[in-house]
KEMAR-178299 format. One line per field, with one value per residue (C-alpha): residue number from 1; residue in one letter; x negated, y negated, z negated. Coordinates in pm, 1 decimal. Example, Ala and Ser with C-alpha at 12.3 -4.5 7.8 and 13.67 -1.06 7.14 Angstrom:
<recs>
k = c(1, 2)
r = c(a, s)
X = c(-1230.0, -1367.0)
Y = c(450.0, 106.0)
Z = c(-780.0, -714.0)
</recs>
This chain:
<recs>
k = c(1, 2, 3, 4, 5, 6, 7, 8, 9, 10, 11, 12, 13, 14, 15, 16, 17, 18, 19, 20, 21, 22, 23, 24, 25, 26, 27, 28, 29, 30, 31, 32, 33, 34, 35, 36, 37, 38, 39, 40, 41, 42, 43, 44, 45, 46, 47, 48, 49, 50, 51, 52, 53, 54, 55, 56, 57, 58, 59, 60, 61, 62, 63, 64, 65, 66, 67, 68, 69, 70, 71, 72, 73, 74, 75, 76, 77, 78, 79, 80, 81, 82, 83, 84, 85, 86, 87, 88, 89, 90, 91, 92, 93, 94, 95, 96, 97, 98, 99, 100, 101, 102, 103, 104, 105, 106, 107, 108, 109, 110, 111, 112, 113, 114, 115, 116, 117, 118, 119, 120, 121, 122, 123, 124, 125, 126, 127, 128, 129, 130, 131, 132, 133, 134, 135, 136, 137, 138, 139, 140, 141, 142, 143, 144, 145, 146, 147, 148, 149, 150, 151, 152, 153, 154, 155, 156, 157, 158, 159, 160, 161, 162, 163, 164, 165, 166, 167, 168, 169, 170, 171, 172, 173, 174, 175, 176, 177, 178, 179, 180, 181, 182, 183, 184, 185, 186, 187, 188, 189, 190, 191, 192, 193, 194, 195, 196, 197, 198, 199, 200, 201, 202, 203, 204, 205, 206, 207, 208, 209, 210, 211, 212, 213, 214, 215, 216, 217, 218, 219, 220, 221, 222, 223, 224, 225, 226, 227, 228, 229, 230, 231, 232, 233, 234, 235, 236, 237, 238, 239, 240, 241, 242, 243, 244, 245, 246, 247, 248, 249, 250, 251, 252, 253, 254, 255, 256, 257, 258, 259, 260, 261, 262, 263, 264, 265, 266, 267, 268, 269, 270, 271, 272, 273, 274, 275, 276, 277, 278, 279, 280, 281, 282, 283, 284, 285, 286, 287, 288, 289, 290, 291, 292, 293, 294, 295, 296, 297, 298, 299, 300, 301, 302, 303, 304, 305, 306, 307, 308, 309, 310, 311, 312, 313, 314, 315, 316, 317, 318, 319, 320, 321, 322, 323, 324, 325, 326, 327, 328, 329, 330, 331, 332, 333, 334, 335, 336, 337, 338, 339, 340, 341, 342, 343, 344, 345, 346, 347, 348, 349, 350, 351, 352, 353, 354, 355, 356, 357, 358, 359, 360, 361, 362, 363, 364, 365, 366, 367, 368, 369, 370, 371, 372, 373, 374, 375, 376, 377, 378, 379, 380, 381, 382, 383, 384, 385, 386, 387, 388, 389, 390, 391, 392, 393, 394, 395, 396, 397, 398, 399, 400, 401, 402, 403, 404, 405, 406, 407, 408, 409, 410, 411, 412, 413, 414, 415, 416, 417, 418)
r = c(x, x, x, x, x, x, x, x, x, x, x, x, x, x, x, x, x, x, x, x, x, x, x, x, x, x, x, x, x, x, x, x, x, x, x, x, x, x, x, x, x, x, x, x, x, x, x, x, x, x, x, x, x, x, x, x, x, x, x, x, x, x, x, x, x, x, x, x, x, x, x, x, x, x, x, x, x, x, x, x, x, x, x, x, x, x, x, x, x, x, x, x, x, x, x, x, x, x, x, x, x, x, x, x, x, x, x, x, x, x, x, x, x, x, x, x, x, x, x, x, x, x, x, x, x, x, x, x, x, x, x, x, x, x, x, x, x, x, x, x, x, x, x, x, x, x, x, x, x, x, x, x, x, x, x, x, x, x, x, x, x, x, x, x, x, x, x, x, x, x, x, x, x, x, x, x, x, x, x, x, x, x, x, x, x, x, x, x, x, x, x, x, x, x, x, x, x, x, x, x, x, x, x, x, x, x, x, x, x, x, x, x, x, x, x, x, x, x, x, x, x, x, x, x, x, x, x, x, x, x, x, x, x, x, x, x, x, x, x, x, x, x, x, x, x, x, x, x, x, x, x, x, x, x, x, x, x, x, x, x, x, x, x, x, x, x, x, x, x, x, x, x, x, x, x, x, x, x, x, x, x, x, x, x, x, x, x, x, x, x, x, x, x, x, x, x, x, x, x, x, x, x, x, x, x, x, x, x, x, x, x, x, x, x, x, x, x, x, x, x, x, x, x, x, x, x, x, x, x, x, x, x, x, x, x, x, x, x, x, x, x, x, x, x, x, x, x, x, x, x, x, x, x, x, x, x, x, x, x, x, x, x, x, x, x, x, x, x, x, x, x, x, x, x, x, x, x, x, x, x, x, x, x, x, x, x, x, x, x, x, x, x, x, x, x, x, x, x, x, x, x, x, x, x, x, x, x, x, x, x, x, x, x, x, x, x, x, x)
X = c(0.0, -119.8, -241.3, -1.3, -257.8, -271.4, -401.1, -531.4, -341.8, -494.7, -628.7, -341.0, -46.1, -231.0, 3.2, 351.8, 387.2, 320.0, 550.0, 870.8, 1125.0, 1447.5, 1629.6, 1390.4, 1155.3, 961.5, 1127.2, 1166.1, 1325.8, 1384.4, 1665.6, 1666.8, 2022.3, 2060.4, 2322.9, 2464.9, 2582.4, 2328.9, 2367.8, 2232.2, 2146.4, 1877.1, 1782.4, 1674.9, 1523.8, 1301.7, 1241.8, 1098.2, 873.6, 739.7, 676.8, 424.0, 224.3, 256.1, 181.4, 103.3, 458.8, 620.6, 503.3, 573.2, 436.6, 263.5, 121.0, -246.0, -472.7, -627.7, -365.8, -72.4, -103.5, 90.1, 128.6, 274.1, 632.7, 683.6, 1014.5, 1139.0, 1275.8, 1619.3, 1814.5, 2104.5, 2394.6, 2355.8, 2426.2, 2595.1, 2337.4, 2030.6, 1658.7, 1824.2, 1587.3, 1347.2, 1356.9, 948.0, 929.1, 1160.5, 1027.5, 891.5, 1018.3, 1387.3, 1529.9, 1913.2, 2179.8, 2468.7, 2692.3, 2434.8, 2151.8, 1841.1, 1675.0, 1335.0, 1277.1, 939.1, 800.9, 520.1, 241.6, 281.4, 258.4, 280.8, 481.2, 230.6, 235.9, 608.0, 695.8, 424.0, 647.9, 966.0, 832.1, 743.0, 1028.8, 1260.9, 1043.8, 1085.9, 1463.8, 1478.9, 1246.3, 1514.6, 1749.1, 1583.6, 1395.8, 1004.4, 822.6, 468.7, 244.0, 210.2, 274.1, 243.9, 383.4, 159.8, 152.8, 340.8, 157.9, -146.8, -286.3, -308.0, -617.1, -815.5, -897.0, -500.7, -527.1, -811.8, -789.3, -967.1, -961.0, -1250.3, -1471.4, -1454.7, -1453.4, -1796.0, -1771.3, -1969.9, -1703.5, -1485.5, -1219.1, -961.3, -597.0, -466.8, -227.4, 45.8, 360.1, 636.6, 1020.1, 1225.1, 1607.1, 1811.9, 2180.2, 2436.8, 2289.0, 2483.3, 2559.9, 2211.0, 2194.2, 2355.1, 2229.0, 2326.0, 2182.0, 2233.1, 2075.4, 2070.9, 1976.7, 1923.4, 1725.1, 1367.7, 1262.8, 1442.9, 1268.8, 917.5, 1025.6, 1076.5, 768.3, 549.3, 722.8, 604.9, 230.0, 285.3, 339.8, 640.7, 577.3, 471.6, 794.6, 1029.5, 806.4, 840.4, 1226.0, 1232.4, 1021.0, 1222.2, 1576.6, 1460.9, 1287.1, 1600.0, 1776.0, 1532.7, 1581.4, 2011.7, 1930.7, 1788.4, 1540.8, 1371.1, 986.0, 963.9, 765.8, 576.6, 747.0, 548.0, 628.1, 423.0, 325.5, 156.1, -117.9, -174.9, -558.0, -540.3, -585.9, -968.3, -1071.4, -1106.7, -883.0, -617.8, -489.2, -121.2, -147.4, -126.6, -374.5, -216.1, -320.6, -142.2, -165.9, 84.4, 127.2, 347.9, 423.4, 422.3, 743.9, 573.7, 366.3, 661.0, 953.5, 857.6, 1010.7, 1031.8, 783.7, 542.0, 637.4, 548.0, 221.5, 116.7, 174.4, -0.4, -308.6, -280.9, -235.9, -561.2, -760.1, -619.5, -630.7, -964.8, -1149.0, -1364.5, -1072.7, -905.4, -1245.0, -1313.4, -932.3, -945.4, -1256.4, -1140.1, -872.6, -1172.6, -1371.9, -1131.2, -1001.9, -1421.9, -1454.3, -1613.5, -1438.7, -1094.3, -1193.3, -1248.7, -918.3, -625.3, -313.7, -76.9, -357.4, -373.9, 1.2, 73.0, -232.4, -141.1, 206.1, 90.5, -194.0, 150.6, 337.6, 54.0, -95.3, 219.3, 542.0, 489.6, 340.4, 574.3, 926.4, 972.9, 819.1, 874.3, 731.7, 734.9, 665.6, 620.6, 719.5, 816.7, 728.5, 848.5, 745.9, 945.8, 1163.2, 1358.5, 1317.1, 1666.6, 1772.3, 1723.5, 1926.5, 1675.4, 1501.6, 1622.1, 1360.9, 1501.6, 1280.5, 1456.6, 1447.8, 1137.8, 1112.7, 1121.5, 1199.6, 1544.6, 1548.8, 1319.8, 1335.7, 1189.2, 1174.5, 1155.4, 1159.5, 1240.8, 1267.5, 1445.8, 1638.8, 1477.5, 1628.7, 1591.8, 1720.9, 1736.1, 1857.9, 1915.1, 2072.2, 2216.5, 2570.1, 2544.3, 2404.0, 2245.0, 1894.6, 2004.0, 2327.0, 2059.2, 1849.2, 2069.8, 2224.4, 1869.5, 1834.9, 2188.3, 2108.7, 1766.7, 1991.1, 1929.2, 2246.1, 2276.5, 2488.2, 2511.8, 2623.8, 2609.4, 2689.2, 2977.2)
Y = c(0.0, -347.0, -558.1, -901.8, -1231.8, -1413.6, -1804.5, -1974.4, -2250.3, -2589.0, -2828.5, -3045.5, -2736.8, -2562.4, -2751.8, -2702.4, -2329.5, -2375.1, -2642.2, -2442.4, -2312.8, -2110.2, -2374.0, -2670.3, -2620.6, -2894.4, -2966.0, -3235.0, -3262.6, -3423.3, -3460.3, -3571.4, -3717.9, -3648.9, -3819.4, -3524.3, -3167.2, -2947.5, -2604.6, -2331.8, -2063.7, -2285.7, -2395.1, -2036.0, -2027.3, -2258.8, -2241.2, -1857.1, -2013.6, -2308.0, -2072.3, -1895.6, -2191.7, -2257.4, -1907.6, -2142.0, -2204.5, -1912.8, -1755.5, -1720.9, -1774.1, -1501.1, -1424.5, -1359.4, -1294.1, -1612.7, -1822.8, -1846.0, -1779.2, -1780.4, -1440.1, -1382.1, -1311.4, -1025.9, -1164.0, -1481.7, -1809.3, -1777.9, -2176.8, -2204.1, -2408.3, -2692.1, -2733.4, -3025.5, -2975.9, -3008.2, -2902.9, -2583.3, -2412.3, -2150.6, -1766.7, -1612.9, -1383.1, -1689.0, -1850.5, -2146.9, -2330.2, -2423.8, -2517.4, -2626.3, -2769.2, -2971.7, -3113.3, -3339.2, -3278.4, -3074.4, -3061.6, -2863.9, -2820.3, -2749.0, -2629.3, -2870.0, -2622.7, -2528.6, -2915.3, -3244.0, -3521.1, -3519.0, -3158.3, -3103.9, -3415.7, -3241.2, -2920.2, -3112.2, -3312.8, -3000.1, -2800.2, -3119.0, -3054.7, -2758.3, -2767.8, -3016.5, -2822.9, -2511.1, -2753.4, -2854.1, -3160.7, -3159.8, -3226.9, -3301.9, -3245.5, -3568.9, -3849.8, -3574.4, -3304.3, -2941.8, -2749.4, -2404.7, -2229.1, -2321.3, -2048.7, -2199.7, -2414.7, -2311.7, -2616.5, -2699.6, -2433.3, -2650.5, -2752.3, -3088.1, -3192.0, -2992.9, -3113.0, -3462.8, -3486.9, -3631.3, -3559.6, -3877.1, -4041.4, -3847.3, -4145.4, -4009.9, -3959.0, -4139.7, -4421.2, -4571.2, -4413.8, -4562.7, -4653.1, -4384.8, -4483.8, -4238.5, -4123.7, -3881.1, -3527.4, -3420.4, -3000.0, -2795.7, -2699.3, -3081.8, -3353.0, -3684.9, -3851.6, -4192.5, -4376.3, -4664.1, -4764.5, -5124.9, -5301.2, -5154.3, -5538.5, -5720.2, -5566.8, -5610.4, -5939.5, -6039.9, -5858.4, -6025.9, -6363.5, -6270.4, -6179.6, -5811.7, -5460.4, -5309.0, -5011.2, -5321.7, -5514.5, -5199.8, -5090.9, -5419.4, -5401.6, -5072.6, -5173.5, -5529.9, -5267.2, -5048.1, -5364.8, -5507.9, -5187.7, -5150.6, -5521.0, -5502.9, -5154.5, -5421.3, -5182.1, -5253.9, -5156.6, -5230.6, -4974.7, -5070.3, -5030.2, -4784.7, -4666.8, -4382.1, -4412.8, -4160.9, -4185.8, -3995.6, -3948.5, -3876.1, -4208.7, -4192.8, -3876.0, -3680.7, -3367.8, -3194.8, -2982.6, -2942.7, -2869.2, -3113.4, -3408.8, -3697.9, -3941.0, -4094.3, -4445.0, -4643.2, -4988.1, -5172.5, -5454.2, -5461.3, -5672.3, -5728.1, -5980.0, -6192.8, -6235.1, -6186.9, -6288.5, -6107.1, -6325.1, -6229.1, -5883.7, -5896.8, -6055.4, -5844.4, -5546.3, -5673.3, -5700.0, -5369.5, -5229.5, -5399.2, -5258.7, -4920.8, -4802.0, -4813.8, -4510.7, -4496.3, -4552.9, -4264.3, -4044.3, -4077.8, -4006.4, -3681.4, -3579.1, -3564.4, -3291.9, -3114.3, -3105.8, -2975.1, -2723.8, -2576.4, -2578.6, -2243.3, -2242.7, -2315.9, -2115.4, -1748.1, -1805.6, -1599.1, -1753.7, -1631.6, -1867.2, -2145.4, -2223.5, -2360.3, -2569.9, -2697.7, -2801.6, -2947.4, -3151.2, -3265.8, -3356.1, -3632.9, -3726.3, -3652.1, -3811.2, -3964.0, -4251.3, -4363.3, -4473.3, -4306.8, -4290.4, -4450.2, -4197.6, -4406.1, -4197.3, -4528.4, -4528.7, -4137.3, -4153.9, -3915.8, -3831.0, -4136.4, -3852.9, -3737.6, -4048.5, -4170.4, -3848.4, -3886.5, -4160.9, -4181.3, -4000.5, -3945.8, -3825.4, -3696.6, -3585.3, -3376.2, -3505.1, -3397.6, -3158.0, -3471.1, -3806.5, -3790.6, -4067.2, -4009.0, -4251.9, -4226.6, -4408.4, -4334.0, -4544.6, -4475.9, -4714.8, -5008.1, -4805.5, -4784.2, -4526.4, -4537.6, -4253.0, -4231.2, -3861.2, -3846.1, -3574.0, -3839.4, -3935.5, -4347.6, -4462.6, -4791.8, -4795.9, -4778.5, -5017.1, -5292.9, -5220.9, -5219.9, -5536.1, -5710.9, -5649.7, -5769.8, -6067.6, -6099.9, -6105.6, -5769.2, -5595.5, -5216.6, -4936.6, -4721.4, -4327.2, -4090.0, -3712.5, -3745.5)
Z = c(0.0, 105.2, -176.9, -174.3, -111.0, -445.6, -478.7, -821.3, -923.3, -880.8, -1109.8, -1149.8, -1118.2, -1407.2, -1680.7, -1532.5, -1602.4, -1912.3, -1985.3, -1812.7, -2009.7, -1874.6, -1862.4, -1734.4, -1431.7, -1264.5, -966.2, -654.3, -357.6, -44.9, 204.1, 576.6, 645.5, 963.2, 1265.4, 1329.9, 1124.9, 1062.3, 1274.3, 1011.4, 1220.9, 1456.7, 1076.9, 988.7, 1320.4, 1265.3, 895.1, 1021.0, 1246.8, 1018.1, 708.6, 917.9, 952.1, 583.0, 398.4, 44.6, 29.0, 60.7, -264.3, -624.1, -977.7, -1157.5, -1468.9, -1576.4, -1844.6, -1837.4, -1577.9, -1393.8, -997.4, -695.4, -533.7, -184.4, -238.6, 9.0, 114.9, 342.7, 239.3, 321.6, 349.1, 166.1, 113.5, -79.1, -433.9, -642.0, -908.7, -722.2, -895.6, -1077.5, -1293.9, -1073.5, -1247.1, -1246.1, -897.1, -724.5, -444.0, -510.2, -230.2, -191.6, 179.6, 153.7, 377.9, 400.1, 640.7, 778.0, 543.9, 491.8, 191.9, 79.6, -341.3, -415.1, -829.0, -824.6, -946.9, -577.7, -414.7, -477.3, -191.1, 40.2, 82.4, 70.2, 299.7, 546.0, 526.1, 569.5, 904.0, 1046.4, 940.7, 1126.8, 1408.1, 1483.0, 1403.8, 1679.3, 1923.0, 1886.6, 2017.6, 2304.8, 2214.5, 2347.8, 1979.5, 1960.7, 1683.1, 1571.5, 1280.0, 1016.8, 1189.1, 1213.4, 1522.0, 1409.2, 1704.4, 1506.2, 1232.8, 908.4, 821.1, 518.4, 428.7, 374.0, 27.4, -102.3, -480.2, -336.4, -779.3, -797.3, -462.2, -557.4, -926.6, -970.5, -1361.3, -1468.8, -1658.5, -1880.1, -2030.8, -2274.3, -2144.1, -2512.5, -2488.3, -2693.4, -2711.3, -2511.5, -2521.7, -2364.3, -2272.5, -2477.0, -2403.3, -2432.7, -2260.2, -2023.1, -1987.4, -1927.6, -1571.0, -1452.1, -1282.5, -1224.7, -887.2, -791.5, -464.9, -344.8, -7.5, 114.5, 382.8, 357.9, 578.6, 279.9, -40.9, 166.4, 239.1, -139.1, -193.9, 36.5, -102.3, -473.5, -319.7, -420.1, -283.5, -232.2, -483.4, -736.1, -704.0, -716.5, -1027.5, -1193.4, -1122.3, -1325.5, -1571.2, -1614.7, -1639.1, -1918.4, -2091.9, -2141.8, -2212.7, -2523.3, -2630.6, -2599.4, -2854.6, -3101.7, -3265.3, -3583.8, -3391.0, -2987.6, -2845.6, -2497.9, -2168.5, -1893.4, -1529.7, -1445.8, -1110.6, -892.6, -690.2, -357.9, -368.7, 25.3, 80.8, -122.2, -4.2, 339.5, 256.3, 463.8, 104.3, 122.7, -264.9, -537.9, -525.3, -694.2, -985.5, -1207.9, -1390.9, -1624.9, -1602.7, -1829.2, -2107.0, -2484.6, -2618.1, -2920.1, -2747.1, -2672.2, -2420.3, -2021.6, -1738.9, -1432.9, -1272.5, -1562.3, -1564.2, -1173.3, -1257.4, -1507.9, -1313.0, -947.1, -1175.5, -1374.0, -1063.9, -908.1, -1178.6, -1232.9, -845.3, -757.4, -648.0, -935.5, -1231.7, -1032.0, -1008.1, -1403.5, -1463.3, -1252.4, -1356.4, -1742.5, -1608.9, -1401.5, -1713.7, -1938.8, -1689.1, -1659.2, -2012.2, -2130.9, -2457.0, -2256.4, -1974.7, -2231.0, -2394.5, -2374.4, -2157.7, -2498.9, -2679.0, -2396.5, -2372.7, -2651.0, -2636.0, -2330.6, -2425.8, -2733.6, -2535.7, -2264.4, -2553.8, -2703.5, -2353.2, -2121.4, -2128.3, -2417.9, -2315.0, -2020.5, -2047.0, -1686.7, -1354.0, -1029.3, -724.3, -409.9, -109.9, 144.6, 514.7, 634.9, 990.2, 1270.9, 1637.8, 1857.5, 2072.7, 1692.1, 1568.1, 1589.6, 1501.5, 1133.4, 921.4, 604.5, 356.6, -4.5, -272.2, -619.5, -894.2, -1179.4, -1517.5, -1721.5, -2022.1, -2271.5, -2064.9, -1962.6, -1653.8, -1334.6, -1007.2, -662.2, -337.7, 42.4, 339.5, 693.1, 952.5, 799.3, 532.2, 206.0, -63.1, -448.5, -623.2, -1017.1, -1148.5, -1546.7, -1744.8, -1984.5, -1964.2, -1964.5, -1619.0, -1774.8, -1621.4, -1270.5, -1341.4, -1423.4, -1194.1, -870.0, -1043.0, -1005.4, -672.6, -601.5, -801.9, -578.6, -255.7, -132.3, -24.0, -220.4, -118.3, -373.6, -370.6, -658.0, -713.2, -962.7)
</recs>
């Protein structure tokens, strides 16, 4: 009997095993809405075809002595209808790749200790273009999109963590804890999603008006939301307001990995220095920003993780005795210290001949183990989507925040699950 292909985890994926529970899995998604319904069985067609190119994703998690590993799963990804409760827990021996449809829309849910954005968006470009080829359409290879008549490139399975940590500066991951917005929680197993799109033109233009990038402004919009939030709660001790934000380290390094390589880095504002405006909330950020994302900051921060992950003494103990060091370790240095993140995946691009086939790109990230409010962002051509999913009953966060932006001038649309 054929031994299955196994894969070792990489550097950044190591943690989220050990942090699942049955009922909690880290999970995202996206979704292509498309202008017309989805036909399922030219979907299978060409989700056969693209998983070849792609063997990395169609596996699932294992357990060793010393870590968890992916494993080929000996079975095809099968799409499936679509779900109202999106980012449902993943069983071990599951793939760890969702594809789902829906009327108009495809969607692909990745665990992340398979990939981060940049590797599932790559699957998800492809995926659309060879849905579209079945159809008739002549797709090239291009904007993102891998040639499935291609074998699969090595270099895509490359933990690229450990080629470019240069291990010279090991900073500690400590930081003051952080306000979390706090609700009502909602069954286990639901979701609450709510997106709003707008004019992707008009946030850039208030952006470019304020001096600051797009992911800056829509980060200081969050960050301005659950500042308030914290101040109408009137708390006897204000705890400092963080957005996680994360980092695509593709744009540092020369790597094709379709795995994880992402950063992350937490800018915010401590009330107890006073009140702030937006303006100085925007300010603050553009320069936390400026300091925090610069190849070396990012190097020393990655290289910690590296370090830690090639430590003898962590490397010889058990994974029954590494768990529960490694949750304790997410608990102090994880969540924690953000109030919640903002994951802005840019401008999705597509070949020009499917172009106008695709209405916009929703991203959804599930609610973490601890932090009960997650938000993400997508543009495509001038639609820009921000999606919050919480699995807390009152909806304040994004009710503020959409507010701003109305209050800004930019027109919202929003849609919502429930």
């Amino acid at each position: 009997m054929k031994s299955k292909r196994w894969y070792k985890l990489d550097n950044a994926a190591k943690i989220y095993p050990a942090i699942t529970t049955s009922k909690w899995t880290p999970i995202f998604r996206f979704t292509a809405v498309l202008k017309r319904p989805v036909d399922a069985g030219v979907l299978k067609a060409a989700l056969d075809k693209t998983m070849v190119r792609f063997p990395l994703f169609n596996t699932c998690l294992k357990t060793g002595f010393f870590w968890y590993y992916l494993e080929d799963l000996g079975r095809p990804v099968v799409p499936e209808p679509d779900v109202v409760n999106p980012c449902a827990p993943m069983n071990r021996g599951d793939p760890l790749l969702r594809v789902r449809y829906h009327e108009n829309r495809i969607s692909v849910e990745a665990h992340h200790g398979l990939t981060d954005g940049s590797g599932l968006m790559t699957f998800l470009k492809t995926l659309l273009s060879q849905y579209f080829r079945q159809q008739g359409f002549d797709v090239p290879a291009t904007h993102g999109v891998l040639d499935v008549n291609e074998p699969p490139d090595p270099s895509e399975e490359e933990d690229s963590f450990l080629k470019y940590s240069r291990m010279s500066a090991l900073p500690s991951r400590r930081e003051t804890r952080a306000y979390h917005p706090s609700g009502t929680p909602i069954p286990p197993g639901d979701l609450i999603i709510t997106t709003g799109t707008m004019s992707a033109s008009e946030i850039h233009k208030k952006a470019h008006e304020a001096r600051v990038s797009v992911t800056e402004y829509l980060t200081a919009v969050l960050l301005q939301s659950i500042y308030t939030l914290q101040k109408a709660e009137q708390p006897k001790k204000q705890y400092p307001v963080k957005i996680s934000v994360p980092v695509n380290l593709r744009k540092f390094y020369r790597t094709n990995t379709l795995r994880n390589f992402s950063q992350y880095v937490n800018p915010g504002i401590d009330p107890n220095y006073g009140e702030f405006t937006f303006e100085e909330i925007l300010s603050q950020l553009h320069h936390q920003f400026r300091f925090m994302l610069t190849e070396k900051n990012l190097n020393a921060r990655m290289s910690k993780n590296v370090n830690d992950e090639l430590s003898v003494a962590i490397r010889a103990m058990p994974l029954f005795i590494k768990k529960p060091v490694m949750i304790l370790t997410h608990m102090q240095v994880g969540e924690r210290i953000f109030s919640s993140p903002l994951s802005n995946m840019g401008f999705v691009e597509l070949p020009d001949v499917i172009r106008d086939e695709v209405e916009r790109f929703d991203m959804v990230l599930h609610t973490a183990r601890y932090n009960k409010l997650e938000c993400s962002a997508a543009s495509y051509n001038d639609t820009l989507s921000v999606s919050f999913s919480r699995s807390i009953a009152q909806p304040h966060t994004e009710r503020l925040f959409f507010t701003a932006l109305v209050r800004q001038g930019i027109r919202v649309k929003v849609e919502s699950n429930i």
